[in-house]
N, CA, C and O atoms as a printed pandas DataFrame, in Angstrom:
     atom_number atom_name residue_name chain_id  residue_number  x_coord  y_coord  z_coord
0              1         N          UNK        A               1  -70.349 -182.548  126.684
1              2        CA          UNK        A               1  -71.010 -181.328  127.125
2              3         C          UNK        A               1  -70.685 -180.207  126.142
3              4         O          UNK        A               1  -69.545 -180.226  125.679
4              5         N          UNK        A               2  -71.657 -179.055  125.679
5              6        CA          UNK        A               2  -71.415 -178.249  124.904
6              7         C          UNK        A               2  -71.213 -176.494  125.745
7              8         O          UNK        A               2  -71.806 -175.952  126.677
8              9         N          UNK        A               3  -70.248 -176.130  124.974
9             10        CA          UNK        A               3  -70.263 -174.419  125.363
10            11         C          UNK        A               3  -70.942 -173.692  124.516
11            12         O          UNK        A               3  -71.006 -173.842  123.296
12            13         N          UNK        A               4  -71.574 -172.707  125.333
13            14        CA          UNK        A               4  -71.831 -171.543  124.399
14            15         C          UNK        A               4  -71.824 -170.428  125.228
15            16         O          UNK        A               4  -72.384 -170.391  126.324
16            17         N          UNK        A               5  -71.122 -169.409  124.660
17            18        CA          UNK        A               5  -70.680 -167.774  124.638
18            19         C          UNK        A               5  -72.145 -167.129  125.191
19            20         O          UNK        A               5  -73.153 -167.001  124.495
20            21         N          UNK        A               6  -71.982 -166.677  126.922
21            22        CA          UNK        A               6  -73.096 -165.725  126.998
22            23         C          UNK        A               6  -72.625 -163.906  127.661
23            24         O          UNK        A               6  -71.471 -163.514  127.487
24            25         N          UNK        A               7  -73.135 -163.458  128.013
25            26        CA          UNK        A               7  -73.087 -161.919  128.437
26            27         C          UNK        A               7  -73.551 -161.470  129.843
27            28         O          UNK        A               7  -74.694 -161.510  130.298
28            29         N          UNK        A               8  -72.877 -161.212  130.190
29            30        CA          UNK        A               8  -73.834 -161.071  131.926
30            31         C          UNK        A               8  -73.185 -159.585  132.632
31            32         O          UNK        A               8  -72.088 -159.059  132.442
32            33         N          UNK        A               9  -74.093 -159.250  133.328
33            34        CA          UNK        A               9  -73.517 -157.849  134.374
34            35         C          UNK        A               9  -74.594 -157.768  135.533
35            36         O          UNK        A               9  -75.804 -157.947  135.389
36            37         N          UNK        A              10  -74.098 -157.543  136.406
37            38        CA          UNK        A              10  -74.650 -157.327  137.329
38            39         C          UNK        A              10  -75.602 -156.157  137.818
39            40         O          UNK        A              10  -74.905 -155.209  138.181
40            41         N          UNK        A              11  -76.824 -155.924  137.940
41            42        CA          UNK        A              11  -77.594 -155.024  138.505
42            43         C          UNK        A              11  -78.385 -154.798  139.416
43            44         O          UNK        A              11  -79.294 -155.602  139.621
44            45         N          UNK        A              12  -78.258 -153.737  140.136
45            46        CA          UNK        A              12  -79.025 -153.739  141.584
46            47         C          UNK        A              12  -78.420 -155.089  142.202
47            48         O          UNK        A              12  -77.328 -155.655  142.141
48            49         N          UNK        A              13  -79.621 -155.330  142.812
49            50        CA          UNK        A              13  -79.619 -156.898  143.579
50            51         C          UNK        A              13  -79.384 -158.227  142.479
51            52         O          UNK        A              13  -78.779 -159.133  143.051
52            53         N          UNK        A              14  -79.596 -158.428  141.577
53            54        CA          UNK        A              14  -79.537 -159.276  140.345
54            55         C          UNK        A              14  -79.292 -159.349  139.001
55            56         O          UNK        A              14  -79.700 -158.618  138.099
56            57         N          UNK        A              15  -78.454 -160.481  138.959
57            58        CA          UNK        A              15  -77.292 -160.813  137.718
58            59         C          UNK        A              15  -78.346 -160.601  136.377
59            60         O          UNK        A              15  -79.558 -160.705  136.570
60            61         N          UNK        A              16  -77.918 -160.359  135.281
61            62        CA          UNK        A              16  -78.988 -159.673  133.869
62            63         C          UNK        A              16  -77.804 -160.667  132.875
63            64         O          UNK        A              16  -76.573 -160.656  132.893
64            65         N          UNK        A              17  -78.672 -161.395  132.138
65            66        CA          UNK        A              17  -77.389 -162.111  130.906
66            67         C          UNK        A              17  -78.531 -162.630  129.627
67            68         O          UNK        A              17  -79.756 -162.714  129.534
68            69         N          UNK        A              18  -77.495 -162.876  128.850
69            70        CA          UNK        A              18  -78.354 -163.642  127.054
70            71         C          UNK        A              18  -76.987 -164.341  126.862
71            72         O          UNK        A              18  -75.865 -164.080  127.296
72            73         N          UNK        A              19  -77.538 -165.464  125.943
73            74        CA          UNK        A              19  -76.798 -165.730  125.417
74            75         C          UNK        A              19  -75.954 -165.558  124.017
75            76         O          UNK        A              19  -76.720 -165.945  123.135
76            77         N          UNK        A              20  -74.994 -165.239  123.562
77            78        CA          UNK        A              20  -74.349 -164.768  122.886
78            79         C          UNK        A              20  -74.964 -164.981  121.054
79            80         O          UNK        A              20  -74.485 -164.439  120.058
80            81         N          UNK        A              21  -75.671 -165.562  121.098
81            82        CA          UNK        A              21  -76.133 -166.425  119.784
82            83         C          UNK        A              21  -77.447 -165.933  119.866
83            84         O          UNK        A              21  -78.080 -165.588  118.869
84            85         N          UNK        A              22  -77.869 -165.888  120.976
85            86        CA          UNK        A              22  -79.796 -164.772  121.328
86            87         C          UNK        A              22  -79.621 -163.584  121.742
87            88         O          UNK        A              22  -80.127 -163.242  122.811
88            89         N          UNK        A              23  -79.046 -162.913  121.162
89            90        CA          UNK        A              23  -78.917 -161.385  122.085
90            91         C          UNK        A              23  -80.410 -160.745  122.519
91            92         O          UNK        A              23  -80.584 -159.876  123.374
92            93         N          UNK        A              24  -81.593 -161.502  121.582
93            94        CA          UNK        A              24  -82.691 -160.300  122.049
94            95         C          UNK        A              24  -83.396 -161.375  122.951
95            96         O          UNK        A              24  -84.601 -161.130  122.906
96            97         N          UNK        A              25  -83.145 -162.490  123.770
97            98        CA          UNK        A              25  -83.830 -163.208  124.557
98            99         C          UNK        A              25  -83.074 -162.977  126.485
99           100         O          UNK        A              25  -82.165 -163.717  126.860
100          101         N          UNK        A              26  -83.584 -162.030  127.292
101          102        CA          UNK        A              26  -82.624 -161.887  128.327
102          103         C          UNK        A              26  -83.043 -162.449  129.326
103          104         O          UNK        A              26  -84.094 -161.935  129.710
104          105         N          UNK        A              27  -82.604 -163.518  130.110
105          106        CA          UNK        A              27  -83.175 -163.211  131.734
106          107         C          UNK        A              27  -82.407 -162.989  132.900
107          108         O          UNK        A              27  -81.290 -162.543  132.638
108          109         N          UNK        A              28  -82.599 -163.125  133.891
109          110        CA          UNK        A              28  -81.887 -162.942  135.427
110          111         C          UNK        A              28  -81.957 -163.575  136.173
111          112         O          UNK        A              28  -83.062 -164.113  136.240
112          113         N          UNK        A              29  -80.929 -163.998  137.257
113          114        CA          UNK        A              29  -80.916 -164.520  138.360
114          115         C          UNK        A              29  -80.414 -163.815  139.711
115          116         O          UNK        A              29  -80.034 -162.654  139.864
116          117         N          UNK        A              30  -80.526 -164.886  140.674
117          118        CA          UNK        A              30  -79.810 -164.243  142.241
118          119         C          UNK        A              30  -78.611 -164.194  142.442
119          120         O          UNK        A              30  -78.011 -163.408  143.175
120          121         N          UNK        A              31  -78.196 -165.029  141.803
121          122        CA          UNK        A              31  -76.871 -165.083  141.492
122          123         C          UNK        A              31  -76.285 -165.730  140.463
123          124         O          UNK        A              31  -76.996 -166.616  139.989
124          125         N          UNK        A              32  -75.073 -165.567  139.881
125          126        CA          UNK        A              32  -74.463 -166.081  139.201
126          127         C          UNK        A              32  -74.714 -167.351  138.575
127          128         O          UNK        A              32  -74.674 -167.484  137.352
128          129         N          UNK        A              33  -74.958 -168.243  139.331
129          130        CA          UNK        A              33  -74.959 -169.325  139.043
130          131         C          UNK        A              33  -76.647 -169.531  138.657
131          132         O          UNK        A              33  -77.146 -170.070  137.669
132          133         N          UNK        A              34  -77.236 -168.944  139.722
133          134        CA          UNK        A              34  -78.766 -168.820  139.257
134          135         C          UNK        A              34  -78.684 -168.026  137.939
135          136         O          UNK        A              34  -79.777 -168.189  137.396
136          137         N          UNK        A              35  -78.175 -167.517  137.436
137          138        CA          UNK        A              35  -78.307 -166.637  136.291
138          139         C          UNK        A              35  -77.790 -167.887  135.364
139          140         O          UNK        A              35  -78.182 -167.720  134.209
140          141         N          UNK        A              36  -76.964 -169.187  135.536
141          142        CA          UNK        A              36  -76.294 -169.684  133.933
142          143         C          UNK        A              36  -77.514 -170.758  134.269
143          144         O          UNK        A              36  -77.970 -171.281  133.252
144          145         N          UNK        A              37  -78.029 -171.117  135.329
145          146        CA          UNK        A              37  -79.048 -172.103  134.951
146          147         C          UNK        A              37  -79.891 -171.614  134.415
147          148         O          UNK        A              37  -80.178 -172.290  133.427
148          149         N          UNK        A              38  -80.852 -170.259  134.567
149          150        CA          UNK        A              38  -81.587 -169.819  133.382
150          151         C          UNK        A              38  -81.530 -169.613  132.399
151          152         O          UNK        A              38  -82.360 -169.430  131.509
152          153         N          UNK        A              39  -79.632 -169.628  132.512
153          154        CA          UNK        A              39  -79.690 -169.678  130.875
154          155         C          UNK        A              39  -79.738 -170.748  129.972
155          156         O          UNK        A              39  -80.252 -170.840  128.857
156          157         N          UNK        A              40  -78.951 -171.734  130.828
157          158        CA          UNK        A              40  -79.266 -173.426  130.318
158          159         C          UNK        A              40  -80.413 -173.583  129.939
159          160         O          UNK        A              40  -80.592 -174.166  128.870
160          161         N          UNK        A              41  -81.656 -173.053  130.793
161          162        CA          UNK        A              41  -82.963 -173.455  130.552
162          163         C          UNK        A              41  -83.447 -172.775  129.061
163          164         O          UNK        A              41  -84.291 -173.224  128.285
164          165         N          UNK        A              42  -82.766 -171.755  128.952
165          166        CA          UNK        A              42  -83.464 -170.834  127.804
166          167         C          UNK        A              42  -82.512 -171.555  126.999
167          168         O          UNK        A              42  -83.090 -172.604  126.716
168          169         N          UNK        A              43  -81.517 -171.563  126.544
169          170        CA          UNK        A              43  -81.104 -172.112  125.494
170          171         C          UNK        A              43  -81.774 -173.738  125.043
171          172         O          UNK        A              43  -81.732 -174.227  123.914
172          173         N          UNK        A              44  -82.381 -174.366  126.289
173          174        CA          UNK        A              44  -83.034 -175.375  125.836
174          175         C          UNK        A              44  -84.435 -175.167  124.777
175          176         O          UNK        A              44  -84.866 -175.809  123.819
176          177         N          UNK        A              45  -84.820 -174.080  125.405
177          178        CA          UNK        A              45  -86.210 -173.478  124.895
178          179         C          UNK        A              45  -86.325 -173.416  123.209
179          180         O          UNK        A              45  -86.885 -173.991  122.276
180          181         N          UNK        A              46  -85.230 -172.111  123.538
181          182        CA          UNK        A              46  -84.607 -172.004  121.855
182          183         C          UNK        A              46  -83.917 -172.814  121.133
183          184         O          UNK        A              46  -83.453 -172.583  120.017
184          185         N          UNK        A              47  -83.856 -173.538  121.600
185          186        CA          UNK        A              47  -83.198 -174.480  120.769
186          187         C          UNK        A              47  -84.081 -175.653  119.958
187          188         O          UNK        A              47  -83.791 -176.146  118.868
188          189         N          UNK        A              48  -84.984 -175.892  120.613
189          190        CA          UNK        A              48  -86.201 -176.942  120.963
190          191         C          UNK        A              48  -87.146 -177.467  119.579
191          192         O          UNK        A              48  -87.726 -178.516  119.299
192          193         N          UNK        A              49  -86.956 -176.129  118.890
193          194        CA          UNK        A              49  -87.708 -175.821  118.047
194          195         C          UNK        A              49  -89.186 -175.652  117.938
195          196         O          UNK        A              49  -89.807 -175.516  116.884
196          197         N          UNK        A              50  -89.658 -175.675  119.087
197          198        CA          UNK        A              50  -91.169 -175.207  119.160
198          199         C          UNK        A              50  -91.424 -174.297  119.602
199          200         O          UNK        A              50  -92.503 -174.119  120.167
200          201         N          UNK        A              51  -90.237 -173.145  119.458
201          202        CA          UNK        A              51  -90.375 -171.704  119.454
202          203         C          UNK        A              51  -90.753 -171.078  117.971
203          204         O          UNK        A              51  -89.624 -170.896  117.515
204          205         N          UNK        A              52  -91.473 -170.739  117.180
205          206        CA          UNK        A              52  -91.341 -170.238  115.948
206          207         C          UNK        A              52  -90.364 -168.572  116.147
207          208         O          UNK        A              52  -90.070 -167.821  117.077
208          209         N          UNK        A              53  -90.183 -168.624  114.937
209          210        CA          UNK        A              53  -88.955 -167.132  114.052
210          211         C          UNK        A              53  -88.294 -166.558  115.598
211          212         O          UNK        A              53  -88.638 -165.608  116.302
212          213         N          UNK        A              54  -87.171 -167.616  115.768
213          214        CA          UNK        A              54  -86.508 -166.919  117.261
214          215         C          UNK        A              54  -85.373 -166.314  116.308
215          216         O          UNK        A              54  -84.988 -166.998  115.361
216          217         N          UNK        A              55  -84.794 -164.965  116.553
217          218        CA          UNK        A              55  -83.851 -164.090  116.086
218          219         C          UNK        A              55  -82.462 -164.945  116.227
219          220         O          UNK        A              55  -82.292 -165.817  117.079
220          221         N          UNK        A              56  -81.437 -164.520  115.186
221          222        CA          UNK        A              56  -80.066 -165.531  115.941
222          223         C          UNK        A              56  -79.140 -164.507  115.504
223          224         O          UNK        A              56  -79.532 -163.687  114.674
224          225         N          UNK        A              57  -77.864 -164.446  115.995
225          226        CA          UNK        A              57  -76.939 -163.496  116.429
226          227         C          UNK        A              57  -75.664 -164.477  115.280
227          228         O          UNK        A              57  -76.039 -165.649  115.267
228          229         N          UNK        A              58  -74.586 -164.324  114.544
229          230        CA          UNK        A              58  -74.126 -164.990  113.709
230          231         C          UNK        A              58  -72.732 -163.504  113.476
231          232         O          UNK        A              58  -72.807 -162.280  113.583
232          233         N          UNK        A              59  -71.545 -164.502  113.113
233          234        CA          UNK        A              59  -70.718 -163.897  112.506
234          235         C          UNK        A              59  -70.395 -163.793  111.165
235          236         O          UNK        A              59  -70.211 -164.932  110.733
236          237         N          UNK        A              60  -70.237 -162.934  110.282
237          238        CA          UNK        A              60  -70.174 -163.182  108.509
238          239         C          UNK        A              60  -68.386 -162.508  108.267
239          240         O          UNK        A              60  -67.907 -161.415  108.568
240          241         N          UNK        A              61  -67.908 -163.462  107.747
241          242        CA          UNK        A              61  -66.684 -162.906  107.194
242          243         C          UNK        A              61  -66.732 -162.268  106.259
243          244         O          UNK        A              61  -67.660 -162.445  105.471
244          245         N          UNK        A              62  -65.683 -161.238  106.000
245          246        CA          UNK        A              62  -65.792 -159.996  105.081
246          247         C          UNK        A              62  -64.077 -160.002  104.012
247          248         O          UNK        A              62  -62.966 -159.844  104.518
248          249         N          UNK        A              63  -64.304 -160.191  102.759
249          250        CA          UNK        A              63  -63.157 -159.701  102.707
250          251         C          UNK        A              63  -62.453 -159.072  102.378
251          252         O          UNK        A              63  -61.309 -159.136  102.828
């Protein structure tokens, strides 16, 4: 099974998150848990490759 780093906060009535590697792709759930299965789902999406020019989020060392 793989991890990946996402972002979440809570608003109003429903959870708001991306994943850490898509910052400009967001969605929401009812809860928590409804919120990481959408995200499972979206990271499948993007990942898939039959999304064309999806943005990606990356760290660059400096020295």
């Amino acid at each position: 099974m793989k991890a990946t780093g996402f972002t979440y906060w809570k608003s109003d009535d429903h959870w708001v998150g991306y994943l850490d590697e898509y910052p400009d792709y967001m969605t929401q759930g009812e809860s928590l848990e409804d919120l990481k299965e959408h995200l499972s789902d979206l990271y499948k999406d993007l990942t898939s490759g039959e999304i064309p020019n999806i943005r990606h989020h990356a760290e660059l060392e400096l020295a």
